[in-house]
C-alpha angles and dihedrals in degrees: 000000000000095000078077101061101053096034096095136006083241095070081055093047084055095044092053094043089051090051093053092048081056094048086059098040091043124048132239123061105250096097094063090067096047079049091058099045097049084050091052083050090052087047087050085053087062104052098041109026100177095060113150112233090249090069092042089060096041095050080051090053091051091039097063108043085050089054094045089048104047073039092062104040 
């Protein structure tokens, strides 16, 4: 299940797109970050297209502190 994920930036680009869908339908304001981040991962798929599945995830991790806390401030 996870092979799929990480098989294409496209499965990124719709993650994130999913995640921002679910930012407008549920309130609060956390899931757009998680939504940016998937999408810079996506970006980083495209640079970069045989990325293993560790530095995706690690570019997810990053990516993600870097988007809650420009989010916060």
């Amino acid at each position: 299940m996870l092979q799929f994920l990480f098989a294409s930036y496209w499965h990124w680009f719709i993650a994130a797109t999913g995640l921002l869908i679910l930012e407008i339908i549920l309130p609060g304001i956390f899931l757009v970050w998680l939504g940016l981040a998937a999408a810079l991962v996506g970006l980083f798929l495209v640079l970069v297209p045989e990325a293993a599945p560790a530095w995706q995830l690690a570019v997810l991790a990053g990516s993600i502190c870097i988007t809650v806390t420009a989010g916060l401030q």
